[in-house]
KOLKOL-145209 format. One line per 4 residues: their letters; for each residue z, y, x of C-alpha. Coordinates in pm, 1 decimal, decimal comma, padded with zeros to 6 digits. Example, Ala and Ser with C-alpha at 12.3 -4.5 7.8 and 13.67 -1.06 7.14 Angstrom:
<atoms>
as = 00780,0:-00450,0:01230,0  00714,0:-00106,0:01367,0
</atoms>
This chain:
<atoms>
xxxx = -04533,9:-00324,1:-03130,9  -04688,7:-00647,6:-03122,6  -04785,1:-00872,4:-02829,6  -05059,9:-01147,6:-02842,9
xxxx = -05095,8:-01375,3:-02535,8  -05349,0:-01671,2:-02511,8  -05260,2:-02030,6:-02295,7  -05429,5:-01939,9:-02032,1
xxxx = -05181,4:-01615,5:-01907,7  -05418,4:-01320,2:-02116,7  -05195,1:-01052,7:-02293,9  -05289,2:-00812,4:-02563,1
xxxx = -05064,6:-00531,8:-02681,6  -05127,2:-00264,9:-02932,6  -05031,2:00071,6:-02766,4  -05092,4:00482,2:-02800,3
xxxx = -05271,2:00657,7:-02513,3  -05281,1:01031,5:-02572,2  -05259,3:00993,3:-02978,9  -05540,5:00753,7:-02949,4
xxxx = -05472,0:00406,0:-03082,1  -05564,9:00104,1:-02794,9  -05524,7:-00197,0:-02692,5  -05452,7:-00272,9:-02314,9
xxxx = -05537,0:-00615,5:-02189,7  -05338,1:-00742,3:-01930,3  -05297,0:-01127,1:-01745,1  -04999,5:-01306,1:-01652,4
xxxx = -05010,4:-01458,1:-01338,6  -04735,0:-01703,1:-01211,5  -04450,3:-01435,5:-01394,6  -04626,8:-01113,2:-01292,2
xxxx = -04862,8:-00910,3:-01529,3  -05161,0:-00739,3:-01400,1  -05329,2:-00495,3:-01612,0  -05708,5:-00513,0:-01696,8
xxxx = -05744,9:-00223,0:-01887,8  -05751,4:-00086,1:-02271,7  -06034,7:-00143,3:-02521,9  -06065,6:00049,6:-02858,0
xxxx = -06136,7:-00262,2:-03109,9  -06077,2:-00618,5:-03109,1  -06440,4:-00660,6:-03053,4  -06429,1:-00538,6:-02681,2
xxxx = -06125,5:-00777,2:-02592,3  -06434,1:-01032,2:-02526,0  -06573,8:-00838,3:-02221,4  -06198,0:-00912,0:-02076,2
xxxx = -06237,4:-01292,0:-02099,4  -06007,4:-01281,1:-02458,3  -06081,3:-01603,4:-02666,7  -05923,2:-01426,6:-03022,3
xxxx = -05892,7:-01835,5:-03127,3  -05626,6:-01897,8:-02886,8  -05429,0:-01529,1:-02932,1  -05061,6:-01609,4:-03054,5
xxxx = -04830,0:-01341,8:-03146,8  -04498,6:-01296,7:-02974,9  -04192,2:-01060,7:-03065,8  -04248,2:-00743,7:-02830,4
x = -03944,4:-00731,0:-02555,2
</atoms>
């Protein structure tokens, strides 16, 4: 799946939690990724500090 990060270290993924579709919302700190938690639409990612003009896609690892 896809992974959208922003400048400032913010990290969006689209994942499946128990057949439910989500996105989790992680930061990457100096190499290490701390999780933030998972929203439901693109329209929560804003209470996570998620500017959607500054999301870039990125091939998944």
């Amino acid at each position: 799946m896809a992974i959208w990060r922003t400048p400032d270290g913010m990290q969006v993924e689209a994942v499946v939690v128990d057949d439910k579709p989500l996105l989790r919302v992680s930061r990457r700190v100096e190499g290490i990724t701390f999780f933030r938690g998972y929203v439901a639409s693109v329209d929560e990612l804003q209470q996570h500090g998620v500017d959607l003009a500054e999301l870039k896609e990125h091939p998944a690892a």
